[in-house]
FIMARDO-181160 format. One record per residue (C-alpha): residue in one letter; x, y, z. Coordinates in steps of 0.2 Angstrom, whole numbers. Layout:
BEGIN
(site 'A', (X, Y, Z)),
...
This chain:
BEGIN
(site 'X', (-20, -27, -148)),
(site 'X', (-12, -13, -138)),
(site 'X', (-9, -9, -120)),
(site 'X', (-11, 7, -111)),
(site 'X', (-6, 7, -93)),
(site 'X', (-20, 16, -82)),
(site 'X', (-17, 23, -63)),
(site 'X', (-32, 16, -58)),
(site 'X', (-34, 0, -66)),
(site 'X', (-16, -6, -72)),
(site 'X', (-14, -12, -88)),
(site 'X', (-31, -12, -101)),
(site 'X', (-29, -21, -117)),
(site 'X', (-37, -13, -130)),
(site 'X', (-45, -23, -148)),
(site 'X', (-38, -17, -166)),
(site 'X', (-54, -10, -167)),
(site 'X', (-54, 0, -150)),
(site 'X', (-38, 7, -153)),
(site 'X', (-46, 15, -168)),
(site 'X', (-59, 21, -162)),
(site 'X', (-48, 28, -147)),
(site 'X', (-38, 35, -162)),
(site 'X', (-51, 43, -168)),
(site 'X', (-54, 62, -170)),
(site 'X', (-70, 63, -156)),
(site 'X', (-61, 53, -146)),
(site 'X', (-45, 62, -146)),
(site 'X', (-53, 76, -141)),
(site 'X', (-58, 72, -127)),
(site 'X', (-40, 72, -120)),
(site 'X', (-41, 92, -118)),
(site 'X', (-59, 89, -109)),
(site 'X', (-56, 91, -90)),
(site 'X', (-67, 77, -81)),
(site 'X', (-70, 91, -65)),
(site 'X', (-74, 105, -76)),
(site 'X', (-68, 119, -65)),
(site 'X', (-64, 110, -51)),
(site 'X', (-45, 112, -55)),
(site 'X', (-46, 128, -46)),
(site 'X', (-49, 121, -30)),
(site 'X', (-41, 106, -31)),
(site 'X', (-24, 107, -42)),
(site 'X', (-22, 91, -47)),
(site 'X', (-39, 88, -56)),
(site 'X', (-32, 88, -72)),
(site 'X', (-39, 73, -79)),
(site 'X', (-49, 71, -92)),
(site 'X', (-63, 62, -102)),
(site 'X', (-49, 52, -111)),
(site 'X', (-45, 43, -98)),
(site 'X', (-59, 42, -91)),
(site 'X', (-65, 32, -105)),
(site 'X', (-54, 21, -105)),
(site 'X', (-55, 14, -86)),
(site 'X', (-73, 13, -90)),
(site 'X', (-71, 1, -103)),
(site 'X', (-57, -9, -92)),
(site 'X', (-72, -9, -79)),
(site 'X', (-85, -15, -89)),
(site 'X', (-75, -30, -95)),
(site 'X', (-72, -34, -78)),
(site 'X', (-91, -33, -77)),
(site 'X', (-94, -43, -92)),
(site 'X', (-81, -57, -85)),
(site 'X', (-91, -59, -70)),
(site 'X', (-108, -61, -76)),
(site 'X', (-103, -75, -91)),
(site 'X', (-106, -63, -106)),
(site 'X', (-102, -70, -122)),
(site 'X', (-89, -65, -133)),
(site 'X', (-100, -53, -143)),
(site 'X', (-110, -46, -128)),
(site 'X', (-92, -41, -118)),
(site 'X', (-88, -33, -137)),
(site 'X', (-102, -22, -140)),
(site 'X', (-102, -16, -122)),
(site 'X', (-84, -15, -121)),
(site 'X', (-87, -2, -136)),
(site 'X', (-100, 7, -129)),
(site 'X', (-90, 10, -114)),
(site 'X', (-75, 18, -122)),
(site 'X', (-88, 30, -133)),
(site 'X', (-101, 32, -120)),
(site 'X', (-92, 52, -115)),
(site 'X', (-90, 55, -134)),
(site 'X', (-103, 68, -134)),
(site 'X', (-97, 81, -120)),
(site 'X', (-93, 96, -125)),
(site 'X', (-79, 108, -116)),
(site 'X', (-82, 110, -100)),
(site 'X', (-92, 95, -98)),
(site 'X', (-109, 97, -87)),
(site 'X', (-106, 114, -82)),
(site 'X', (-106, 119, -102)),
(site 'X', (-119, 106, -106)),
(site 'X', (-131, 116, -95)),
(site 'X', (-132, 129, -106)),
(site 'X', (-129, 123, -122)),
(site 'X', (-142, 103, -121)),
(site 'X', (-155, 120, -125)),
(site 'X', (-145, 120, -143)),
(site 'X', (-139, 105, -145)),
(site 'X', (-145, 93, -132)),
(site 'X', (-137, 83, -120)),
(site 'X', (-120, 73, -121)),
(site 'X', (-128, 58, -122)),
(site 'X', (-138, 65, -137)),
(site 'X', (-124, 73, -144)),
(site 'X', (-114, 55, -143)),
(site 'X', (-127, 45, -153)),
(site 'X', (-124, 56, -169)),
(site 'X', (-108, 55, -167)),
(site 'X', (-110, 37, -165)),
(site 'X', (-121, 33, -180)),
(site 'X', (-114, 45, -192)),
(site 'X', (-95, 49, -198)),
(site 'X', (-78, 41, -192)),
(site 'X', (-83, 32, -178)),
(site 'X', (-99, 25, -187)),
(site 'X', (-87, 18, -203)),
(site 'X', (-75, 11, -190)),
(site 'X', (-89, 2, -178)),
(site 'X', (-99, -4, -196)),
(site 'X', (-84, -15, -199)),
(site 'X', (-90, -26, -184)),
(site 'X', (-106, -20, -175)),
(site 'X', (-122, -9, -181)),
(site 'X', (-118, 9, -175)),
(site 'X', (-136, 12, -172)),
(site 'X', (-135, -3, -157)),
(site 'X', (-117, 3, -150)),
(site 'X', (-125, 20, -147)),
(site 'X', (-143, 15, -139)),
(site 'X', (-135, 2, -130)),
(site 'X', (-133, 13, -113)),
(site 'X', (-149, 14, -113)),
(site 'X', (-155, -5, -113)),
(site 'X', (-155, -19, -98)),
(site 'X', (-136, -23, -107)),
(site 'X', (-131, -5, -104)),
(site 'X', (-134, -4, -86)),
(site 'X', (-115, -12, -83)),
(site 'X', (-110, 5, -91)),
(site 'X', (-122, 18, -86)),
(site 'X', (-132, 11, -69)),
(site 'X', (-128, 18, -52)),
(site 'X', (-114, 2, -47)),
(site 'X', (-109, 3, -66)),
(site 'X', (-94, 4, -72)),
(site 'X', (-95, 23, -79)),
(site 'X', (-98, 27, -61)),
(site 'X', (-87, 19, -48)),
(site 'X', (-70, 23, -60)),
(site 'X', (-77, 43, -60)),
(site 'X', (-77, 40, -42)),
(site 'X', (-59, 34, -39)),
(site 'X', (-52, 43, -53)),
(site 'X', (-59, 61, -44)),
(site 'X', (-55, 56, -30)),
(site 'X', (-39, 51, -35)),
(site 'X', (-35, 66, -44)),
(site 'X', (-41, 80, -31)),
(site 'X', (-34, 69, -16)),
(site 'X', (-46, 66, -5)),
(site 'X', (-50, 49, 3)),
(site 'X', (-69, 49, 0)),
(site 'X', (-71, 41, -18)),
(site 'X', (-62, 25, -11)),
(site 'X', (-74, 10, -15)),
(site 'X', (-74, -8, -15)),
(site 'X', (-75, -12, -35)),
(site 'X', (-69, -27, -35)),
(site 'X', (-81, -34, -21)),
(site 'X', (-96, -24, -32)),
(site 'X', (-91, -31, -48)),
(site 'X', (-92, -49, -40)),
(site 'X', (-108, -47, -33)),
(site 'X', (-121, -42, -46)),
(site 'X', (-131, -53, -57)),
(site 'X', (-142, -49, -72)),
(site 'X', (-160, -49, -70)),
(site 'X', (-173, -45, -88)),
(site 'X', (-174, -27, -81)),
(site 'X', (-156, -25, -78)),
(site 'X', (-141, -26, -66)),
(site 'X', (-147, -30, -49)),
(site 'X', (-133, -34, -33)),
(site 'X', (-133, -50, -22)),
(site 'X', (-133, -47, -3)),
(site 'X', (-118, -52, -1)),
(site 'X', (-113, -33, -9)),
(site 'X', (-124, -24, 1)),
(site 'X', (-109, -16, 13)),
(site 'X', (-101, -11, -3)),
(site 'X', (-114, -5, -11)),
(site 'X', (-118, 7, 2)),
(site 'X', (-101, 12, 5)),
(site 'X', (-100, 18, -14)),
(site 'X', (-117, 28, -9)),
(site 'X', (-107, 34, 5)),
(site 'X', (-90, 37, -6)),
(site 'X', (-105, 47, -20)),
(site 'X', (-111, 58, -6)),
(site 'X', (-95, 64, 0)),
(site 'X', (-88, 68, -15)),
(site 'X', (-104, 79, -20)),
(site 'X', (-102, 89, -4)),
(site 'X', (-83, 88, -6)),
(site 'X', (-80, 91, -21)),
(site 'X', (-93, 93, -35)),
(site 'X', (-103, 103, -24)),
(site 'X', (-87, 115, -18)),
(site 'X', (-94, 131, -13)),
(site 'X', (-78, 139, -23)),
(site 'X', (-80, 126, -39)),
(site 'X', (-99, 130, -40)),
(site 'X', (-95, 150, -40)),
(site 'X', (-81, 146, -55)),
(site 'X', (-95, 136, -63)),
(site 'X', (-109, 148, -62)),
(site 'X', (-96, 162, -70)),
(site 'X', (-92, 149, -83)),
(site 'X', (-112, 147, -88)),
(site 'X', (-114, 166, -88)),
(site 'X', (-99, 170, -98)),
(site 'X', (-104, 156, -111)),
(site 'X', (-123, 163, -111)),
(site 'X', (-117, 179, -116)),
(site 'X', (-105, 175, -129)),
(site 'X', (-119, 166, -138)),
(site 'X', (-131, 179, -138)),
(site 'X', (-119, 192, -143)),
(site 'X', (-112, 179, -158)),
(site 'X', (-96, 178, -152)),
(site 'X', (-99, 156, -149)),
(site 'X', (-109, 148, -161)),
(site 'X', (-117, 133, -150)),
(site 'X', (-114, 120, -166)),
(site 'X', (-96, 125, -166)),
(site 'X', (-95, 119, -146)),
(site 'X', (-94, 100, -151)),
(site 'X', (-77, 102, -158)),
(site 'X', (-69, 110, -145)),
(site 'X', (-57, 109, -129)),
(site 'X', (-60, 117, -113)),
(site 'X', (-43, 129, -117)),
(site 'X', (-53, 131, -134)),
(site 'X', (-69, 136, -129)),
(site 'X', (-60, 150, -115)),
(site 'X', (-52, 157, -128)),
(site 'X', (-65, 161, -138)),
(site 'X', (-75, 167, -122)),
(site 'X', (-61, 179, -119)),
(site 'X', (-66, 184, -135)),
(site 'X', (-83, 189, -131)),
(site 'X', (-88, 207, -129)),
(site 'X', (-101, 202, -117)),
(site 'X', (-96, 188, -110)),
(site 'X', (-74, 190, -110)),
(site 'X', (-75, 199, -93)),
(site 'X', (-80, 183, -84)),
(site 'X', (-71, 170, -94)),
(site 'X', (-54, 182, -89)),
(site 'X', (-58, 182, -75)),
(site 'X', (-58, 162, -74)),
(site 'X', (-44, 161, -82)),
(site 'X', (-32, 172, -70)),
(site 'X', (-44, 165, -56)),
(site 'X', (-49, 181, -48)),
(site 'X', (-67, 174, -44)),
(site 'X', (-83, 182, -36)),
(site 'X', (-87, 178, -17)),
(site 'X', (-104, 171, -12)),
(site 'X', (-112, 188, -2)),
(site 'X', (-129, 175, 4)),
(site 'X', (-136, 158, 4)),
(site 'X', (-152, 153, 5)),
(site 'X', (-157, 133, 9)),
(site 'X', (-164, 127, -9)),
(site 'X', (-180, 120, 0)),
(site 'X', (-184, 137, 4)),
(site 'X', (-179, 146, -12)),
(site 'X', (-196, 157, -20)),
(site 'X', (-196, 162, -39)),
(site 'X', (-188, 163, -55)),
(site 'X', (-168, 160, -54)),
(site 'X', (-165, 174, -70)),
(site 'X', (-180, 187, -62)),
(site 'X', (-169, 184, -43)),
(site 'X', (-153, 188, -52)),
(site 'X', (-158, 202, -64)),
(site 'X', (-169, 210, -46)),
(site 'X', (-155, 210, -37)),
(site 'X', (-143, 216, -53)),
(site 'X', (-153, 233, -53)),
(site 'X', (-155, 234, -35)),
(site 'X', (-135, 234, -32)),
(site 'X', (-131, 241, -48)),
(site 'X', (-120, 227, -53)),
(site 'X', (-117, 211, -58)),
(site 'X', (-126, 196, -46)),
(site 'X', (-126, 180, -50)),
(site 'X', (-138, 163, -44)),
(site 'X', (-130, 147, -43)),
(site 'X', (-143, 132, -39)),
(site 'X', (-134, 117, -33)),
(site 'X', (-134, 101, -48)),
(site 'X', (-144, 88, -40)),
(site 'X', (-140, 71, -42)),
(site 'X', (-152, 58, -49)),
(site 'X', (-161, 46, -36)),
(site 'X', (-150, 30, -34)),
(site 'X', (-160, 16, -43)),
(site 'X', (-149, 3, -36)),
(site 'X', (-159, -15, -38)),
(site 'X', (-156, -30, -25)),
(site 'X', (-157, -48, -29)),
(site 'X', (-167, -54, -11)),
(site 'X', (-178, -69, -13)),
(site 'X', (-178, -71, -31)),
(site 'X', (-184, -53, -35)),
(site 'X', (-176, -37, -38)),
(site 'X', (-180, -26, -25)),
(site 'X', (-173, -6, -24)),
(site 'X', (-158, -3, -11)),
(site 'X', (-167, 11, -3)),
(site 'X', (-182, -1, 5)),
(site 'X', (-170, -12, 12)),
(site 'X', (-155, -1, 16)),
(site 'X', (-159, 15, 31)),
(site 'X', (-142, 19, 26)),
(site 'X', (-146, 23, 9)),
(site 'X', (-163, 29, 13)),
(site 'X', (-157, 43, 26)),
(site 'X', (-141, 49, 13)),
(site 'X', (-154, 55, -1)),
(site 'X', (-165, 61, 13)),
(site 'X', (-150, 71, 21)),
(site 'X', (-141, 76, 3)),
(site 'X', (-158, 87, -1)),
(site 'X', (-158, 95, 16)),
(site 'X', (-140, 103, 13)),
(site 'X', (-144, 109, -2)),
(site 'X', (-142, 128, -4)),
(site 'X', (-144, 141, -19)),
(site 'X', (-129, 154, -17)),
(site 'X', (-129, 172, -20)),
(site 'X', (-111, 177, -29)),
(site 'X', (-104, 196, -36)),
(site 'X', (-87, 204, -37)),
(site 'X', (-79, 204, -18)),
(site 'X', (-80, 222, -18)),
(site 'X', (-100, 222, -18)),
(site 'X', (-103, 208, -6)),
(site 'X', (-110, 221, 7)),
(site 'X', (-124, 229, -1)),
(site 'X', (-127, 211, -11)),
(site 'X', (-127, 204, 6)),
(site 'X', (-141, 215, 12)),
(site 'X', (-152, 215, -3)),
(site 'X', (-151, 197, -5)),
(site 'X', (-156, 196, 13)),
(site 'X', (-172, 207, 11)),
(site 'X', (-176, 197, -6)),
(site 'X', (-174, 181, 1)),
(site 'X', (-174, 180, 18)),
């Protein structure tokens, strides 16, 4: 057994067999995988990674375990799952992914082959069947990872927030990790969490807006996507070659790409396009490519679409009466956050600073 000391969560002990695993090859990789992407060029000290992520997610999820009475072997496999449930991001994580899930599918896809088949799957064979580590996120079990108040999400949210500095990811974990109860269909929270349930929601929403959201983080993502786009269609990135990579990897090949270097250099000395229009997402008409490749022509450069990553409605459960019931019928808290969170939502209009005039004005006629 091993210790590693965590910013977040103090000390996490780790099992023989997690320290393998977190040995491992995949897993080591993930230390050059930014947790934030490109949010590091807004805010300089998101620096942190999928590694460490990992880890306070498994130091979470026994927390979990410890408070809803799992057994011995139901704390193991999930404490497992946890550490490898990230094992499947490429470079770049979700901004990358949205490109590439056409070619190789999503992370979580991606991490259940590497899961049932290689080093990971001859370490894990040794106690556990790698086939039930790897679907486990996806049964009633796997909701202390993967639900909306698991553990996978309340350490991203005060690990970001942590790591850009702002205040908006603090949450109450403790008070959520000691208020849940496990129902057939899955975690579901006791009343007495309601307060910090909702002030995770609250926390989650602010840091989209903040942070994930960031006008100047979206334009560095949408760049990132392009440039990635076309080094695969002129060769230059083989999509199957992605899974091995780091983020300082892949931008080096990028930089590489006849089409697609120009943008992936221009990340890299961070000399980013400006957003020339916006246009509320509710009210956006027609194809993203046929907007971006109109207005291209029409201004005889280079425009780019960025539409906002939506998050997933919260499927938060509460235990009220003996019944699981969702948060958002008995929370007007909850309720009016998705509401407002759609209605701010904007699609964003980006070229080099020295068009922004006449991208401006076209984009305005196009798209009112």
């Amino acid at each position: 057994m091993i210790r590693i000391r965590d910013p977040l969560h103090g000390t996490v002990q780790l099992t023989d067999l997690e320290e393998k695993l977190l040995d491992s090859q995949p897993m080591q990789r993930l230390r050059g995988i930014r947790q934030l992407a490109m949010a590091y060029l807004v805010y300089p000290g998101a620096n942190h990674t999928r590694f460490e992520h990992s880890i306070g997610t498994l130091a979470l999820a026994d927390k979990l375990c410890g408070e809803l009475s799992c057994d011995d072997e139901k704390t193991s496999k999930v404490r497992a799952a946890a550490l490898l449930h990230d094992v499947g991001h490429v470079a770049f994580s979700h901004e990358s992914e949205h490109v590439l899930m056409h070619k190789l599918g999503t992370h979580e896809e991606v991490g259940r082959r590497i899961i049932i088949k290689g080093e990971i799957a001859d370490m894990l064979s040794e106690s556990f069947s790698p086939h039930e580590i790897a679907e486990l996120p996806d049964k009633p079990l796997g909701q202390i990872i993967a639900s909306d108040i698991g553990a996978d999400r309340m350490d991203y949210l005060l690990r970001d927030s942590h790591y850009t500095g702002v205040a908006y990811g603090i949450i109450d974990s403790d008070r959520i990790c000691s208020s849940l109860s496990m129902h057939r269909s899955g975690l579901a929270l006791q009343e007495r969490g309601l307060s910090a349930a909702e002030s995770l929601l609250v926390a989650r929403f602010t840091m989209f807006t903040t942070v994930y959201l960031h006008k100047t983080v979206r334009i560095a993502s949408r760049m990132l996507q392009q440039s990635i786009s076309l080094a695969i269609g002129d060769g230059t990135l083989e999509p199957c070659f992605a899974i091995g990579m780091s983020d300082a990897r892949m931008l080096s090949v990028l930089c590489s790409s006849p089409k697609g270097g120009e943008l992936a250099e221009r990340l890299r000395k961070r000399r980013l396009y400006k957003k020339a229009h916006g246009v509320p997402l509710s009210k956006l008409r027609g194809n993203a490519t046929e907007i971006e490749e109109e207005l291209s022509a029409k201004c005889g450069c280079e425009v780019l679409l960025d539409l906002p990553r939506l998050s997933a409605e919260t499927r938060i459960m509460l235990e009220k009466d003996g019944h699981a019931v969702p948060l958002a019928r008995q929370s007007e808290l909850v309720a009016s956050l998705q509401k407002m969170q759609k209605s701010r939502l904007e699609a964003l209009v980006i070229c080099e600073e020295k068009n922004i005039k006449k991208v401006s004005q076209s984009a305005q006629k196009l798209l009112g």
